[in-house]
N, C-alpha and C positions, 0 to 999 in steps of 0.2 A: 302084097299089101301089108302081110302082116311083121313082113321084114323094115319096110319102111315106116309103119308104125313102132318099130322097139327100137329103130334109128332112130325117130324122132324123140323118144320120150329119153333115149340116149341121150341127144342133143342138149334135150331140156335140163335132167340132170347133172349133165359138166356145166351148163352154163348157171343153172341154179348153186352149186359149188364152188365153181369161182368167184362168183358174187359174196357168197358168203367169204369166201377166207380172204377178199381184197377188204370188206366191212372189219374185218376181224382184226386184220394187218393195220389197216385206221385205228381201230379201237386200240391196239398195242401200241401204235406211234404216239396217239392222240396223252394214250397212259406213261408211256416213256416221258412224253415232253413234258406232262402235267409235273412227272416225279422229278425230275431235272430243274425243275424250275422250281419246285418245294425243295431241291439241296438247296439250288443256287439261294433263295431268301432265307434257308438255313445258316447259309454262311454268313451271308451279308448282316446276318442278325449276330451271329456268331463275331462276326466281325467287328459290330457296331460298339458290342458288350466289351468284345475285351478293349477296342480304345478307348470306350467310358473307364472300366477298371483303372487302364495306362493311365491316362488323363488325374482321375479320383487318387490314385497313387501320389502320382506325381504332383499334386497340390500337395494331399496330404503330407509329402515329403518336404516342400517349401515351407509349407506354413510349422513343419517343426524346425527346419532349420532357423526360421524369421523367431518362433518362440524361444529356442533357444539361446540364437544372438541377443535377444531383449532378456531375458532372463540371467546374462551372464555377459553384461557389457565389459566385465575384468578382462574377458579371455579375447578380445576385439584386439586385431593389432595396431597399429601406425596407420600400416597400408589400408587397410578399411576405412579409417578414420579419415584418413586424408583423400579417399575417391567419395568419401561422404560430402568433405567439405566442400567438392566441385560443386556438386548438386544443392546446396542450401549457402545460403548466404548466413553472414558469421553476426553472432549477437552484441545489439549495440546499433544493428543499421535499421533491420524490416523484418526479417523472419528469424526471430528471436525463441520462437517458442521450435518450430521445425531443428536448430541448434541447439535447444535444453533437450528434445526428444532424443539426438545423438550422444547425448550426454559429455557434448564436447566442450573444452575449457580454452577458451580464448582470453588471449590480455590486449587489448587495445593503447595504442600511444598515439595520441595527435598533437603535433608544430605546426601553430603559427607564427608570423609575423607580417601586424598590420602598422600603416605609416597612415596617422590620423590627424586631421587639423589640429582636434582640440583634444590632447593629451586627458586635460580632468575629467572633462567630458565621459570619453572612454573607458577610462575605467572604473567612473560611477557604476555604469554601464554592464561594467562586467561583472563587477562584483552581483549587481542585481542579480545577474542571470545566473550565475551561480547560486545563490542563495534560491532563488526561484525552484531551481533542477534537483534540490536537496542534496549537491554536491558543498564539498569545503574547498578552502583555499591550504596546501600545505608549507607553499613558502611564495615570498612576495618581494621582490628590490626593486631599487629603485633608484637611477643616475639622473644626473644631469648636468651640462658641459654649457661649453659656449655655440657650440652646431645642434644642438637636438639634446630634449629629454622625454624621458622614456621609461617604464618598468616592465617586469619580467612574470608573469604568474605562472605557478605549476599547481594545478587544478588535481581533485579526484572526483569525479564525477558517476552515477550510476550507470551502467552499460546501458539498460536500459532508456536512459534517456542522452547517450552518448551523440548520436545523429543530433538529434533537435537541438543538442545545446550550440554544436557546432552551426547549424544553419541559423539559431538566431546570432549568434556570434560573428554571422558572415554581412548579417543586415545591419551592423554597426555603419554608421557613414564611415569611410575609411578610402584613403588614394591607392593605395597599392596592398595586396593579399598573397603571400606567400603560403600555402598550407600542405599537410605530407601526413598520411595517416598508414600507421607501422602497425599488421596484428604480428599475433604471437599463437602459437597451436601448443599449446603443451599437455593436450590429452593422453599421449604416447607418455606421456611421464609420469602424470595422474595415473594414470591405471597402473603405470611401475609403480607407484610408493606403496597405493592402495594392496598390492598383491605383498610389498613388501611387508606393508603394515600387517598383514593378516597373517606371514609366517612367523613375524617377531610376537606376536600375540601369543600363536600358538606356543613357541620356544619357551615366554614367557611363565607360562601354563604348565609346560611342563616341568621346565626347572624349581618353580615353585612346589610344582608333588614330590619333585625329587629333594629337596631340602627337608619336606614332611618327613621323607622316608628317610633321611640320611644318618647313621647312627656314628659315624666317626666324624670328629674334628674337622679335620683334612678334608673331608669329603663336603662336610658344609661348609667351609670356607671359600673352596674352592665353587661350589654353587652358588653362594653369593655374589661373587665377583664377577661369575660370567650370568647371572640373573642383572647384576647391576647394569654389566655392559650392554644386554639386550635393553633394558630398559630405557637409559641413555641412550639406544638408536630409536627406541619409539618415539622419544619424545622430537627428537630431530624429525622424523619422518611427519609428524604430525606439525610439527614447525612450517615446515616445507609447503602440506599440505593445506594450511591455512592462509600460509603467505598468495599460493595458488588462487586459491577462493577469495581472496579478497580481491587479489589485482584484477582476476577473473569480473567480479561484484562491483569493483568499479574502477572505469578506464581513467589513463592517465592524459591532460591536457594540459601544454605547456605553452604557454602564449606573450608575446614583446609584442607590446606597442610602444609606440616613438613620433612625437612630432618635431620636424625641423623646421619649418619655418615660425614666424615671428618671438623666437629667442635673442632677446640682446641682456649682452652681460653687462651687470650695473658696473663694471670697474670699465670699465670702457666708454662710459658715458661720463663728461665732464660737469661736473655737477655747478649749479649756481651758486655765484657770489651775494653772501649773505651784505645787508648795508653798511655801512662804514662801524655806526655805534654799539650795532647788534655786534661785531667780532671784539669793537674793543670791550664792550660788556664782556663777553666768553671768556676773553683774554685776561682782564680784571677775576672773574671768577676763579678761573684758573688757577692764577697766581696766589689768590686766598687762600683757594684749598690745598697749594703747595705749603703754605707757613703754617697753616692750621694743622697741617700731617705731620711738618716739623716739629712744632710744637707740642704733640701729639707724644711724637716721639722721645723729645727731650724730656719731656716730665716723666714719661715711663720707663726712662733711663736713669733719672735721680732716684724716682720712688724705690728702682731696683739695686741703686748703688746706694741708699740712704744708710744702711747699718755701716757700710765703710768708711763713709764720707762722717758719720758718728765719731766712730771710733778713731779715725784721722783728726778730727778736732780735735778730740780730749788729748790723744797724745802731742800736738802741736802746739796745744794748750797750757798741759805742764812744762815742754821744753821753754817754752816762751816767759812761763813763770818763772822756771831756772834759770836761766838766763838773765832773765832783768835785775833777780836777787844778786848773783854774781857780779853783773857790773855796779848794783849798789854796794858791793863789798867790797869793790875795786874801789871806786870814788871815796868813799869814807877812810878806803885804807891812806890813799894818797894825801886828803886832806889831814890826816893826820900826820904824816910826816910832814908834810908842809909845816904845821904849828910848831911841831919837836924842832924843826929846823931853825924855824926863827926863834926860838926860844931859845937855842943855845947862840945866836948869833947876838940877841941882847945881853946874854951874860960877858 
């Protein structure tokens, strides 16, 4: 009995200890799993962090690259400039202010040629619209033949208001519309002079301290001359730069209108016979103020020969005097011998 009872509490022992260490074995798994699973959201935290970091970085990184491009539009190349201009439309049409933002320099040119009933019409017309847009006219001709007349304007108008002037220009009545609009980029160039302008400045600058400082002849002389020539390139650059700026400030438009039909040429049309009395009146006229011109003429011809025509009498005058005296001296001579003769013939 007493063997079967230390059996049994045997029994009970292993089984009360196995119970424990399979609880136990839970408890360590249960711990295991818990700690596995506080790495795993340690990482995932870990992880979260550093892509926010990458992320915050890498904005940070753009937005200085973006600050710095806008800070230093000089150093932007061509190629920028021009995968700019796919994306924004050029100033003068719609997004004019998105194109001052790229600081980009366009020159717009627009040809027409419109064929319009009423020639005067049109270009009342035009001029309005010009004067309206607070554009000018810089040159203006104007033909006219036996087939069609017509004139030529060459416009400068604000970019700004370069669209609009065109579309009301398009609302002209008119038969036929020819039109072709040409930009120009020359931001690539702009930015050249500009950089150029800035090292001639500088040059400028220093040549000038070096003249300060120059204690021989030779040495200032020769500073002057090459201070001269930088300055003479500033002033070109700056030429350049403003010619830019203007055409940039306002576009060029150049426009023919023309009408051909109802032109007839007055030499070509036979003109009406005036009444019988009215041409010989004209013709009476006429011949008045031909004698009258003559006459005109003749008096202004003696009045201008009168000192000659003077002095031609007086001498024609004395000869004439001489003369008459001489033949009075001849006749008196003769009748004297006549007498002597008979006188000796009655002796």
């Amino acid at each position: 009995m007493r063997k079967r009872g230390f059996i049994c509490i045997l029994l009970l022992t292993l089984l009360l200890s196995s119970c424990s260490a399979s609880n136990s074995d839970q408890a360590v798994s249960s711990n295991d799993s818990s700690a596995s699973a506080a790495n795993m959201a340690d990482t995932s935290m870990a992880n979260v962090e550093t892509t926010t970091a990458f992320s915050e970085k890498k904005d940070s990184g753009a937005e200085t690259v973006i600050s710095a491009e806008q800070e230093s539009p000089a150093l932007q190349t061509g190629e920028s400039l021009t995968k700019g201009a796919t994306s924004t439309q050029p100033a003068g049409f719609n997004n004019v202010g998105s194109a001052e933002a790229l600081n980009k320099k366009l020159i717009y040119t627009a040809n027409l040629v419109m064929r319009v009933k009423e020639y005067a019409t049109a270009q009342s017309q035009v001029r309005d619209l010009v004067s309206l847009s607070g554009g000018y006219i810089v040159e203006f001709t104007e033909n006219q033949s036996t087939h069609e007349v017509g004139g030529t304007f060459i416009l400068k108008v604000p970019a700004n208001g370069f669209s609009t002037l065109l579309g009301e220009i398009e609302q002209i009545k008119h038969e036929s519309l020819q039109q072709s609009i040409k930009g120009q980029d020359v931001s690539e160039e702009y930015v050249d002079l500009e950089s150029r302008l800035k090292v001639k400045e500088l040059m400028e600058t220093q040549y000038t301290e070096f003249m300060k400082k120059a204690t021989k002849t030779t040495e200032l002389v020769t500073f002057a001359n090459e201070l001269g020539q930088i300055q003479e390139d500033i002033e070109l650059i700056k030429g350049r730069m403003r010619y830019i700026n203007n055409n940039v400030s306002y576009s060029t438009v150049e426009i023919r209108l023309y009408q051909q039909e109802g032109i007839v040429d007055k030499a070509l049309v036979p003109e009406e016979k005036a009444p019988l009395f009215e041409r010989a009146n004209d013709a009476l006229k006429g011949t008045i103020n031909v004698l009258t011109l003559l006459f005109q003429w003749i008096v202004v011809i003696l009045f201008g020969a009168l000192p000659v025509i003077l002095v031609g009498g007086v001498i024609l005058l004395v000869l004439w005097i001489a003369r008459r005296k001489m033949k009075q001296r001849n006749v008196n001579d003769q009748g004297n011998k006549h007498v002597s003769n008979d006188r000796d013939d009655q002796n």
